[in-house]
MARKE-612535 format. One record per residue (C-alpha): residue in one letter; y, z, x. Coordinates in Angstrom, 2 decimals. Each point is the difference from the previous one (the first is absolute). Last residue first. Layout:
N
residu = A c2 = Y c3 = Z c1 = X
...
This chain:
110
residu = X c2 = 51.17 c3 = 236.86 c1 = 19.80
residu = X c2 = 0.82 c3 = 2.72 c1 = 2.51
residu = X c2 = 0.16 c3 = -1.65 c1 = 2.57
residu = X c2 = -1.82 c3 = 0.92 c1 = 2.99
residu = X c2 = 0.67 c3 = -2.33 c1 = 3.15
residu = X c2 = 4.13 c3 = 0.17 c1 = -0.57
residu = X c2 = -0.25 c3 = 4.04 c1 = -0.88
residu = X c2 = -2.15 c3 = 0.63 c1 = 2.98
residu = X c2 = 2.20 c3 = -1.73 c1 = 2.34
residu = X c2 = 2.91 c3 = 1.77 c1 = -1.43
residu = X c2 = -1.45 c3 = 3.51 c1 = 0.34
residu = X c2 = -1.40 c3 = -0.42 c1 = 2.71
residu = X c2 = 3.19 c3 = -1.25 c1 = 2.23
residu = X c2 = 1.36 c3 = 3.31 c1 = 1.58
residu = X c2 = -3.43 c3 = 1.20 c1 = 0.26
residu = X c2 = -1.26 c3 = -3.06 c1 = 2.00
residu = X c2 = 3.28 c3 = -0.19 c1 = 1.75
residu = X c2 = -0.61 c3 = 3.72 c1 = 1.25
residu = X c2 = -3.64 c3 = -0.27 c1 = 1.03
residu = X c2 = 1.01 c3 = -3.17 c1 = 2.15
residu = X c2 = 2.91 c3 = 2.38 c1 = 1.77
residu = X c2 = -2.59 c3 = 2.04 c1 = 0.48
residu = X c2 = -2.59 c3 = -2.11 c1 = 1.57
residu = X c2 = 2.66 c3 = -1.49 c1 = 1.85
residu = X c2 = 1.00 c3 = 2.99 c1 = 1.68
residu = X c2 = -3.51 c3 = 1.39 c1 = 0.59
residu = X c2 = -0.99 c3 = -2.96 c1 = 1.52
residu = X c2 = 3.69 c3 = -0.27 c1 = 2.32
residu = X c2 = -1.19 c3 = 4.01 c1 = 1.28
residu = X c2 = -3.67 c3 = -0.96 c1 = 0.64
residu = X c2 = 1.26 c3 = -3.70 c1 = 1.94
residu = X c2 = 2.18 c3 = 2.71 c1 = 1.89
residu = X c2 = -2.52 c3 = 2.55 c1 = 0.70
residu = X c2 = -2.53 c3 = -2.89 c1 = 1.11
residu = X c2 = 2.33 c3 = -1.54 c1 = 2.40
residu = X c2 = 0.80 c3 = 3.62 c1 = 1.52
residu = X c2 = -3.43 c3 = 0.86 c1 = 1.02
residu = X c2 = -2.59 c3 = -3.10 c1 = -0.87
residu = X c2 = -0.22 c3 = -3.59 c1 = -1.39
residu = X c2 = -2.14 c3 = -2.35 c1 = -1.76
residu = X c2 = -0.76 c3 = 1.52 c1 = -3.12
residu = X c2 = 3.92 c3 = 1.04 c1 = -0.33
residu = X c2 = 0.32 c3 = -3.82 c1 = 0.18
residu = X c2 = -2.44 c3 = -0.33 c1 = -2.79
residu = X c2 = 1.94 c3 = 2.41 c1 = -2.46
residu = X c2 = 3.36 c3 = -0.84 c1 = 1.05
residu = X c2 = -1.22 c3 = -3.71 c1 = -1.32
residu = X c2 = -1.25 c3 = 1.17 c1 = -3.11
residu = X c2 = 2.94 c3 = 1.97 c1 = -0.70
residu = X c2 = 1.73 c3 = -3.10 c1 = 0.87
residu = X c2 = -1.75 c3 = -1.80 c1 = -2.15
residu = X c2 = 0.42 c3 = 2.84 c1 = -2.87
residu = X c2 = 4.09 c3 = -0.62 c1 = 0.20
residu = X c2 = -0.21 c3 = -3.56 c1 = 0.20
residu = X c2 = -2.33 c3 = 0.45 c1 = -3.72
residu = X c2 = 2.71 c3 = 2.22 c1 = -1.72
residu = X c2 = 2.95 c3 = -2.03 c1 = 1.49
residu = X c2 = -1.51 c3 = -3.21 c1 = -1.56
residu = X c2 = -0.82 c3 = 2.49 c1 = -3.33
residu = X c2 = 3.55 c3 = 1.53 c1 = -0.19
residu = X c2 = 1.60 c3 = -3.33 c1 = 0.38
residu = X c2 = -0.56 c3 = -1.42 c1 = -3.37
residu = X c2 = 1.30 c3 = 3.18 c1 = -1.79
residu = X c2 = 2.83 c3 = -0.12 c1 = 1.95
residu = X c2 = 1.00 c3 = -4.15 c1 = -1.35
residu = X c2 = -0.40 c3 = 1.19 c1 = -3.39
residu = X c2 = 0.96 c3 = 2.98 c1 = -1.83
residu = X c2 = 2.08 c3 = 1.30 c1 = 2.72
residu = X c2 = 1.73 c3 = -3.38 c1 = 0.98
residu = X c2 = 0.55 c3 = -1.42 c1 = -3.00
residu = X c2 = 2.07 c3 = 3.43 c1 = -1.54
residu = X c2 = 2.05 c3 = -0.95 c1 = 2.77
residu = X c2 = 1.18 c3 = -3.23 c1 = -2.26
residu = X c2 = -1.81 c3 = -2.18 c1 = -1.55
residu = X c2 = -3.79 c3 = -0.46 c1 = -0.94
residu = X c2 = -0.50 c3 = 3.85 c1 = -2.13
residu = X c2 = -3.39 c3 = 1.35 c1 = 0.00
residu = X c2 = 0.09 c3 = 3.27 c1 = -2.14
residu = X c2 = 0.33 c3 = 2.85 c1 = 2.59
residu = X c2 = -2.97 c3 = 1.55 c1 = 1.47
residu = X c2 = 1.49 c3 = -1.50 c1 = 3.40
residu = X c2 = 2.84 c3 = 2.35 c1 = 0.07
residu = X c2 = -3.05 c3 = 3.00 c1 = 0.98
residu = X c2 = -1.14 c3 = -1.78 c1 = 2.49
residu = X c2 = 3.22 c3 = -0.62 c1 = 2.33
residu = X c2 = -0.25 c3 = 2.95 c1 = 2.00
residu = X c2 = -3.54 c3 = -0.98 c1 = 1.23
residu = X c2 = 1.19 c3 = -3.57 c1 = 0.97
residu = X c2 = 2.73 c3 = 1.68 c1 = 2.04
residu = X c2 = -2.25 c3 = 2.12 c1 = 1.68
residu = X c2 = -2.39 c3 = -2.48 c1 = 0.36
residu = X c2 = 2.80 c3 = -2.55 c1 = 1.92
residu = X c2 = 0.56 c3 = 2.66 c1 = 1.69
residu = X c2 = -3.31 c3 = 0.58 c1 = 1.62
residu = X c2 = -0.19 c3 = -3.27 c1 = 0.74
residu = X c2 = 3.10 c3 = -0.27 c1 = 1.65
residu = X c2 = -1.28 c3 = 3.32 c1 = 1.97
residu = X c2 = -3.00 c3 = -2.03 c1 = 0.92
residu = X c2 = 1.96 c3 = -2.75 c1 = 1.15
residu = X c2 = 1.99 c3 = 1.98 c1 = 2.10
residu = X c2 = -2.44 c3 = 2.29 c1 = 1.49
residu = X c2 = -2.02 c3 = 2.28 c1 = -1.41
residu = X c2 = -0.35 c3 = 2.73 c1 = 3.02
residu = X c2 = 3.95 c3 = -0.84 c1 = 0.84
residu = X c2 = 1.04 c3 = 0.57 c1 = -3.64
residu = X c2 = -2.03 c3 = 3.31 c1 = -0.17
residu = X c2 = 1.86 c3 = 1.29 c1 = 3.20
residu = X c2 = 3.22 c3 = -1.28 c1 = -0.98
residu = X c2 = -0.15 c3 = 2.28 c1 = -3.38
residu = X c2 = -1.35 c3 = 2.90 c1 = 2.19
């Protein structure tokens, strides 16, 4: 089933899709205070400014699945259905993942 899925996404789709997964995991280390050395750099800083470029590829090619299932019929349509679904979830699950820091950095409590 596993190679199934991975030869409906394809392989830059399934990079994509791990690249979220790994994003995802790594929300909860990035509500640490921001630190500018060591590994504690990476998850307070340079992650936090990838999950919105990933966020926003990730929704074009929703968009994209979306008007190329439009366009197509019988098996293309199932597929582009199956890859929207994906994304859309895997979308839904960095937007959780991430809410609560995104929310804390654009409301501060002041």
């Amino acid at each position: 089933m596993l190679k199934e899925f991975s030869q409906l996404l394809g392989p830059l789709r399934l990079a994509l899709a791990l690249v979220l997964g790994i994003l995802s995991a790594l929300a909860p280390f990035a509500l640490a205070p921001t630190s500018y050395e060591g590994w504690t750099f990476v998850t307070t800083v340079i992650v936090p400014a990838l999950v919105p470029i990933f966020f926003f590829v990730t929704l074009l090619d929703v968009l994209m699945s979306a008007v190329f299932m439009s366009s197509s019929t019988g098996e293309h349509r199932a597929k582009h259905r199956k890859v929207l679904i994906t994304q859309s979830v895997l979308v839904g699950l960095l937007t959780i993942a991430w809410l609560p820091l995104f929310w804390q950095v654009l409301n501060p409590a002041g």
